[in-house]
N, C-alpha and C positions, 0 to 999 in steps of 0.2 A: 112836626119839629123833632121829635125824640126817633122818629122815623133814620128824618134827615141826619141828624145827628150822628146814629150808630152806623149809617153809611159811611158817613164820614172818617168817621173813626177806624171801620173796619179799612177802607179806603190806604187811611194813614201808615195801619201796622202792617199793612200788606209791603209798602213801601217799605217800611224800615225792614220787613222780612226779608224782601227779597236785594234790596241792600245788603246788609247784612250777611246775606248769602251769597253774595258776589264779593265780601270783601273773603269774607274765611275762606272760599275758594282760591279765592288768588292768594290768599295767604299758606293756603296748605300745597299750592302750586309750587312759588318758593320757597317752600323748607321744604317739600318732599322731593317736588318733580323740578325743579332747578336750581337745587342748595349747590350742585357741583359746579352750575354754570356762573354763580354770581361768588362764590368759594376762591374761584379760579381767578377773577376780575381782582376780589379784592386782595386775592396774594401778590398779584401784577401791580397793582397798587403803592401794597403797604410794603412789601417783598421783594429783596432782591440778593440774587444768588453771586457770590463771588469764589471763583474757581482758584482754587490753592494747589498750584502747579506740582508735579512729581520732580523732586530732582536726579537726572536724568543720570546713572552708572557713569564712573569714570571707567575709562579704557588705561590702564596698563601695559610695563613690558613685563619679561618675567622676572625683574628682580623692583617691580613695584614702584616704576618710575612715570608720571604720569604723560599719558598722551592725550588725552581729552579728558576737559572739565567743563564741572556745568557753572555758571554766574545765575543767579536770580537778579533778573530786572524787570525793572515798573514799566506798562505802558499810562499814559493819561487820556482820557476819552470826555471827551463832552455828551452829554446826555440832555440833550435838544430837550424833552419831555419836564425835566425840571428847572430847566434853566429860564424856558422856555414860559417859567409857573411864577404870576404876577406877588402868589401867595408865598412862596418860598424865596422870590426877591427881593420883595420889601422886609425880608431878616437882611439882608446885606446893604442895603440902602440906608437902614436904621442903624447899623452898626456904624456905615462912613460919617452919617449927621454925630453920633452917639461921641465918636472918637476924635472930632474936632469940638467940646464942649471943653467950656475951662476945668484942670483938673482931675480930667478921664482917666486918667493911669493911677492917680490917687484913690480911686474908689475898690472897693470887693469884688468880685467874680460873682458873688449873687445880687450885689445893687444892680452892676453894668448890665448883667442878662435881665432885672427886668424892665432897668430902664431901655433896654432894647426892644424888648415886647413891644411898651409903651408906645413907642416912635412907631414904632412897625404900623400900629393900628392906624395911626395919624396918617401917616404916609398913604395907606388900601384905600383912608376916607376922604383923602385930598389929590393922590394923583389917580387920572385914569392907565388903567391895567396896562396898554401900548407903552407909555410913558415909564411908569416902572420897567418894565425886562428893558426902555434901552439904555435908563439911567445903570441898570443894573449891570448890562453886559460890560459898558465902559470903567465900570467901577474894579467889575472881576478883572478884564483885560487889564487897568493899570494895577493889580494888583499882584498877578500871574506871571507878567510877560518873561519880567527880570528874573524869577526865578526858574521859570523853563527855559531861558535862557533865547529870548524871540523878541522880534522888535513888536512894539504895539498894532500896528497897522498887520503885519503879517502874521499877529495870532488871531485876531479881530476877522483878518480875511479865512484862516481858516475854520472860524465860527459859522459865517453869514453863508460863505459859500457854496457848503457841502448841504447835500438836498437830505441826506440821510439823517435819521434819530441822533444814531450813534457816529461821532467821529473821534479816529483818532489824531489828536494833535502833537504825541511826543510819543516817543518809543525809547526803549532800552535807558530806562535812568537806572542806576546804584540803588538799592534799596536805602542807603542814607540819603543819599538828594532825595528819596520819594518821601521819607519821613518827615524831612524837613519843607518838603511842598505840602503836606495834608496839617501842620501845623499853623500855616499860612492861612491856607483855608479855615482852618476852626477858628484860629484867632479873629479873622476877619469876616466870619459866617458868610463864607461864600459855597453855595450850594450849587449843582448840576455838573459838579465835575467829579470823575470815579478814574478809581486807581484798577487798573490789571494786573496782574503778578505772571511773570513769566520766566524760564529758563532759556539761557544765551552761552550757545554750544564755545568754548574757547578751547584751542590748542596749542599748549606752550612751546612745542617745537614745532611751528607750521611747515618748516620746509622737510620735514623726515619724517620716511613711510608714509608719504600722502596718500597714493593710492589704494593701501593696503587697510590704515586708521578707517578713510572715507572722512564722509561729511555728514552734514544734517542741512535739512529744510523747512521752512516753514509752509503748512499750511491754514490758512485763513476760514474759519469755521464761524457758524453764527448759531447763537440761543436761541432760545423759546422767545425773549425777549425781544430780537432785532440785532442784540448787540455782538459786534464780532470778536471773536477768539480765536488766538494764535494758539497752534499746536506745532511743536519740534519734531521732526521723526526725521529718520536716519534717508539717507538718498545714496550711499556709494559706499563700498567699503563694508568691514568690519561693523559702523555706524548702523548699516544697513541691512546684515545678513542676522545681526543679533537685537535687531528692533525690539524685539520682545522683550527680553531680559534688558535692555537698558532702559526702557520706557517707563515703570513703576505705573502707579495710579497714581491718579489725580485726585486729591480731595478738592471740599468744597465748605465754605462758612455764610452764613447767611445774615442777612442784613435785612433789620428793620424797622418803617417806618411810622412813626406818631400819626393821631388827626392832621397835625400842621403840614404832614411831606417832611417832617425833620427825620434826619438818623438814631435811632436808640440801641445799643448793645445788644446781640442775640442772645438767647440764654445757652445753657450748657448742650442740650441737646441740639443744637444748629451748628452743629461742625463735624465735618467727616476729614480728619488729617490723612494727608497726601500720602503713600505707602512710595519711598526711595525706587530707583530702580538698581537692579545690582550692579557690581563693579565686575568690567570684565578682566582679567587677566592673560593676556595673549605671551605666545613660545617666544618671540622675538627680543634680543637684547640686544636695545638704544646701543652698548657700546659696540656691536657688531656690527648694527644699520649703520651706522656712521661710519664705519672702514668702509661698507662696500660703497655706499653713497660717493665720498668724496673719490674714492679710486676710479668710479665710472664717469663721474663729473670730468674727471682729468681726463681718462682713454676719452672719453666723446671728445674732447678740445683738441687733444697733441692728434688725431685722426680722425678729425673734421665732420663728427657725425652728433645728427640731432636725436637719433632713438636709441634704447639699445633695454637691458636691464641685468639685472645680476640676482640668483639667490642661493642664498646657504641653508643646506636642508644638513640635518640629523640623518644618518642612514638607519642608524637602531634602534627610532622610534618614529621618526616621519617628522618631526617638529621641526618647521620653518624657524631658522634663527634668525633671516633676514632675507627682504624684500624691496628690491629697490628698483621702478622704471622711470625711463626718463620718453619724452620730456614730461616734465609736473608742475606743482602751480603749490602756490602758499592758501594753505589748508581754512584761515584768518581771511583771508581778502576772499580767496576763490575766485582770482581774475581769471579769463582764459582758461576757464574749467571747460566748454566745451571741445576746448580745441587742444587743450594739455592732459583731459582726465581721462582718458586709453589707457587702461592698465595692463603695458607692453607684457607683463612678467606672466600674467595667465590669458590675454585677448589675445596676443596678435601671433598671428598661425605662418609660419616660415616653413621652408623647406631647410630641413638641417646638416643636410650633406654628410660630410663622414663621424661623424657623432652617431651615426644611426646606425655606423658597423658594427656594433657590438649586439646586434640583435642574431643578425647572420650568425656569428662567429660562436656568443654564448649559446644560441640554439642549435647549432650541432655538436659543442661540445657537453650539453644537458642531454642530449639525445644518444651520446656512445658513439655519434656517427666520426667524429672527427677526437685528436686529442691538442692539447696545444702547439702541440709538434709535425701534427699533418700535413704533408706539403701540396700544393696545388699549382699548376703553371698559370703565369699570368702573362703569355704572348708578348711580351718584349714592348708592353706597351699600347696594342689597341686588341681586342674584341671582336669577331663577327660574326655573327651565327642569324642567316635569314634577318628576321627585319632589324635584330638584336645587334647591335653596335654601342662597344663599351670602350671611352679612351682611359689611359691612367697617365696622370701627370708626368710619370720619368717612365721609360722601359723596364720593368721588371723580368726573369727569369721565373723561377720556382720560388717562392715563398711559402714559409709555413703560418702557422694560422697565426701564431703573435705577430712573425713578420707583415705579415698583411694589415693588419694593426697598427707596428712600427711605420711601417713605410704608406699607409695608407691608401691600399692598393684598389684602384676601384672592380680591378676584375677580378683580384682576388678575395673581397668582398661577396660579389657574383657566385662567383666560384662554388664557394660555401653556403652561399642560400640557394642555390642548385642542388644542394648536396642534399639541403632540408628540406627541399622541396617546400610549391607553392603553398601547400596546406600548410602544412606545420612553419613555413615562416612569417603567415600572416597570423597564426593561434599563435604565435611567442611576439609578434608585434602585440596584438589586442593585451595579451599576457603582461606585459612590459606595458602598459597603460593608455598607448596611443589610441586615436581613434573614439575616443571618448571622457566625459569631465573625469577630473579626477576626484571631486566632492571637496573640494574644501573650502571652508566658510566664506564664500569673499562675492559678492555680487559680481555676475558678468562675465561667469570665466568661460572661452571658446573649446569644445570638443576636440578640433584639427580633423582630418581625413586622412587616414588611413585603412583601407578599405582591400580588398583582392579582386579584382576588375574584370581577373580572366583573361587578362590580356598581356602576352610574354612580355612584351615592351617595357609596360609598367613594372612589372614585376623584378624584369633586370634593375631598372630605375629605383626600385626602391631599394635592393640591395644597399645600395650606396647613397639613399636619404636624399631620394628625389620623386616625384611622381606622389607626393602625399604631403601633408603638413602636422606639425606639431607647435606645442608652444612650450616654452620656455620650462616652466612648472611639470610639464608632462617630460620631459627630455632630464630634470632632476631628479624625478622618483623614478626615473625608469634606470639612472644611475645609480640610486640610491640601491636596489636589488641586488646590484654587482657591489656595491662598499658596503651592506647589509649582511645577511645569511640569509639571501637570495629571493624574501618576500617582498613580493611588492605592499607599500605601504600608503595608506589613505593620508596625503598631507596634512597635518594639525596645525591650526594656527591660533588656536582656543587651547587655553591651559586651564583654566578654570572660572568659576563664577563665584563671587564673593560679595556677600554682603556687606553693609557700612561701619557692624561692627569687626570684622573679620571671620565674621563665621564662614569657612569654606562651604557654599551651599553644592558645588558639584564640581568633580575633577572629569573634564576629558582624557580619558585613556588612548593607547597605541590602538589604532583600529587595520588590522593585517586584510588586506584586499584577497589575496590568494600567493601560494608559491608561486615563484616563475621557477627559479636555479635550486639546484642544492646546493647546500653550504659549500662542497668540496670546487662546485665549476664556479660558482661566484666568486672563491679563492682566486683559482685558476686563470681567472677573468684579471683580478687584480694583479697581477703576476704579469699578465699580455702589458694591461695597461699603464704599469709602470715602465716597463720601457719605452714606451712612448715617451716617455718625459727625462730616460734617459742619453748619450751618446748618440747619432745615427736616426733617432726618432724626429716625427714634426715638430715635438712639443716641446725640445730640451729650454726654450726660453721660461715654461713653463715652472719647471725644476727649483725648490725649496731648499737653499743650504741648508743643511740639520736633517733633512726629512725625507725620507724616501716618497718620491709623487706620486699618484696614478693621476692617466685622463687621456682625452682624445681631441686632437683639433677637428673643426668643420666648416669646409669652405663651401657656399653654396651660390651660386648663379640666381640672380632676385627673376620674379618672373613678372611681368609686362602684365598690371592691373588693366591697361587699359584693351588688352588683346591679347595673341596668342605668342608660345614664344619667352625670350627671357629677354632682358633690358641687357644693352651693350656696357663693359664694363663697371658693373655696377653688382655689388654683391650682400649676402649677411653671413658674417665670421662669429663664429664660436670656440669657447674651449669649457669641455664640462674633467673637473679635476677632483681628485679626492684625493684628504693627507690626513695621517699617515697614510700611505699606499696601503699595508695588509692589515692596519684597523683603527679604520676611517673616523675621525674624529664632526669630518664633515663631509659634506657635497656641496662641490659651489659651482655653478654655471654663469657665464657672461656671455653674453649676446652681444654683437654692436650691429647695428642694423645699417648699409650704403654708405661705408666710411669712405671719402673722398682724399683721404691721403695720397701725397704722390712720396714722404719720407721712406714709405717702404711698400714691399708687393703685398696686394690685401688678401691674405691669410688668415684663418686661424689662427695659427701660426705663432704668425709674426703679430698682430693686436690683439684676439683675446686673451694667448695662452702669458705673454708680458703682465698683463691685469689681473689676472687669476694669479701669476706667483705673488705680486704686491698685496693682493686681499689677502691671500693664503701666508703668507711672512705676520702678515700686522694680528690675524687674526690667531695664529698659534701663538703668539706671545701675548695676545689679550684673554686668550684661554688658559694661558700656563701648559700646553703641551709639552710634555718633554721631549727633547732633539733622538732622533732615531740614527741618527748618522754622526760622525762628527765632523766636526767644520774645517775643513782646509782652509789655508791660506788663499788659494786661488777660490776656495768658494764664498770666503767671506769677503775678497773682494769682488767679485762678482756681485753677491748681495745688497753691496755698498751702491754699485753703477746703476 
């Protein structure tokens, strides 16, 4: 027996040994070797992360007028997971029994919470779990509807129907309706719905400098959680090229939850506040975009064209004052963005016809080869040398270099890049900016071709701004050299970055590309091209009472996208213009792209250079220029017509 016994025994504590030793193991398993994995479960749990959006830099002109702002708005989300939680519904079930009791509104905020407890428990031990969440969801729904502003059936439907955890069911509320939606919920302990906080790009003037501001876009991101998140970033534009600086960071506050799955205040250390993004400040001034806007609106109508664009650069420092192509689209809706947001002013690559003489003309006059007085014959009208065949509009005699200029001679054009030969007229193209971006901040801008091919043909061709392409932006700094002291200059269209107190965090300076001219033939240049705009020239429609003009018209033959060849009467007219003529307050170019007028012959001429004096009139008296000339009778009627 005593044998037996100590068998027994020993038997017993063997057992509780080796128990015992499979519990500590698995106990030391979980705190050592998977405290992170069950760490992790019950932060997903108790835990939950709420993303406190960055408010996104406002975009400015340069006298601090705003172009884009950011709105904070709420999305609301259902959270399938607790709604879904028999335990966290029977608090909102008890609260609807609680709140039809005689009396209810007469009692404390500590009686009612715990005669809701109370109920609550009655409720988990009399209904089965099914039966709660669907007494519950009908209770949330009639509770909700009205104040999201949704009929009961079609928030219900988008409860039941979506297969995912997380759904969104309302987007972009006012941070005051959202306030007053989560008040709703507390008062009426309705649990499984969460707020998102989000930033809603708005633009108080949506129809000015659409493509130059740009936009914003949402993209759709998802947590550690399941649950999805919108993020704003820039897609076109300004919006786009300065994403960085306008973006900030995003903070974050965290939320947490009790044994019951209720919400409890995070403490101090559970908040990382959002860091702003900066305020950009761009060259552009609203009162300026708005002359050229409306003036090209007009030229597109009275001369039947749907493209075209206009911009006014600084010559002596490069800063874009304004920006404007058409056609565009309301920056708010962004209807027809795909088919409206071509930004004419730096994409769309044209052949610019006699705008492009002044490359010839200024590059043998920088070379010593030529002076403005040089004369050269121009055959009485056509050109022929082997394959080389050049017409010019009227019969010319001898002209000198301005004259060629004046009269817009295509061979005497020729003439002169003959003189400079192939090398050095395509190193004073490249020079003068063509043929490559010209860098300035805007998503999307086109290089053009301008290239040396080798080939005479071309070459004639390009003398007179054909057989290559440029865009709009490149053909104003390349004007800008000649209204300048003869550097080419890198466009700005960033003036600086500013933070939300105003701390100026960084100015963009003049950035000089390289010389082209020297001050004296850039003069000299200006000198040619004010006659143009005087008596005898193409451009006298051009011509500013008060102000001495320079500029050059350009009439170009469009050429056949879909083949070789150019389209039958069908053209793109320019006039690039600078006033004062001998020191240039600005640079403005107009483009009109296939104007289908028959009121007059489609010219330079006759529809850009009419446009360019009406922007140039509005805009030196919105700058306060002083008149350089004085005003005759016949010029201020004139001005008047």
């Amino acid at each position: 027996m005593h044998a037996s016994f100590q068998t027994r025994c020993i038997l017993l504590c063997s057992i509780l040994v080796i128990g015992l030793s499979v519990l500590s193991g698995r106990l030391i398993q979980i705190q050592l070797v998977d405290r992170h994995h069950y760490a992790d479960n019950s932060k997903k749990t108790f835990h939950r992360i709420e993303k406190l959006p960055a408010t996104r830099g406002t975009i400015v002109d340069c006298r601090e007028e705003p172009l884009a702002k950011s709105i904070p708005v709420v999305s609301v989300f259902v959270d399938k997971n607790h709604l879904m939680d028999p335990k966290l519904a029977s608090y909102g079930l008890a609260c609807q029994e609680a709140s039809e009791e005689p009396k209810w509104n007469e009692l404390n905020p500590e009686i009612q919470r715990r005669r809701i407890h109370g109920l609550r428990g009655e409720i988990l031990a009399r209904d089965p779990a099914e039966t709660i969440v669907r007494k519950y969801i009908t209770y949330a729904v009639g509770v909700l509807a009205r104040p999201l502003g949704m009929r009961h059936d079609e928030l219900r439907e988008k409860i039941e129907s979506s297969k995912g955890k997380w759904v969104a069911i309302a987007k972009d509320f006012p941070e005051d309706t959202a306030d007053s939606l989560r008040e709703v919920m507390n008062k009426n302990w309705i649990q499984g719905f969460e707020f998102q906080n989000s930033i809603k790009r708005w633009y108080p003037v949506p129809n000015r400098a659409t493509h130059l501001i740009g936009f914003t876009g949402e993209v759709e991101e998802t947590d550690e959680q399941g649950k999805p998140e919108i993020r704003v970033v820039g897609r076109f534009g300004v919006e786009s090229s300065m994403e960085a600086y306008l973006a900030g960071r995003d903070g974050w506050r965290e939320h947490k939850r009790d044994a019951h799955g209720l919400i409890v205040p995070g403490n101090s250390a559970s908040l990382l506040p959002p860091r702003a993004g900066l305020n950009v400040q761009l060259t552009i001034d609203m009162g300026l975009q708005s002359i050229i806007e409306e003036e090209l609106d007009a030229c597109l109508a009275e001369y039947e064209s749907g493209c075209g664009a206009v911009i006014l650069m600084n010559p002596n420092n490069g800063e874009i004052l304004a920006m404007a192509s058409r056609p565009h689209f309301d920056l708010n809706l962004k209807e027809d963005v795909a088919k409206n947001g071509f930004n004419f002013a730096i994409q769309a690559i044209y052949e610019p016809g006699s705008t492009f003489k002044v490359v010839a003309t200024s590059g043998v006059l920088n070379e010593g080869l030529a002076t403005p007085f040089t004369s050269v014959f121009c055959h009485n009208g056509f050109f022929t040398e082997g394959n080389i065949q050049i017409p010019d509009h009227h019969p010319y005699g001898n002209l000198t270099l301005e004259g060629v200029l004046v009269k817009s001679s295509n061979i005497g054009a020729y003439k002169f890049a003959r003189i400079l030969g192939p090398k050095r007229f395509f190193d004073y193209t490249n020079r003068m900016g063509f043929g490559k971006k010209t860098g300035v901040l805007l998503s999307g801008e086109s290089a053009g071709i301008a290239k040396n091919t080798d080939n005479s043909v071309d070459y004639s061709r390009a003398a007179y701004g054909y057989a290559l392409n440029v865009t709009p932006l490149q053909m104003a700094c390349a004007y800008s050299v000649i209204g300048g002291n003869g550097n080419l200059l890198k466009p700005k269209i960033i003036k600086a970055l500013v933070a939300n107190d105003g701390t100026m965090v960084e100015t963009f300076a003049s950035e000089v590309v390289g010389r082209v001219l020297k001050p004296e033939n850039a003069r000299k240049m200006r000198v040619a091209l004010q006659k143009v705009t005087e008596p005898g020239g193409t451009a006298t429609l051009a011509a500013v009472p008060g102000y001495k003009t320079a500029g050059k018209t350009g009439t170009a033959k469009r050429h056949n996208p879909n083949g070789r060849g150019y389209l039958s009467n069908s053209y793109t007219v320019s006039f690039v213009g600078m006033l004062p003529a001998q020191n240039p307050a600005f640079v403005c170019i107009v483009v009109i792209d296939d104007p289908q007028t028959d009121k007059v012959t489609r010219y330079g001429g006759t529809i850009a250079a009419p446009a360019f004096k009406k922007i140039a009139t509005r805009a030196a008296a919105y700058m306060h220029l002083p008149p350089t000339e004085p005003i005759t009778p016949a010029l201020a009627k004139a001005a008047v017509l």
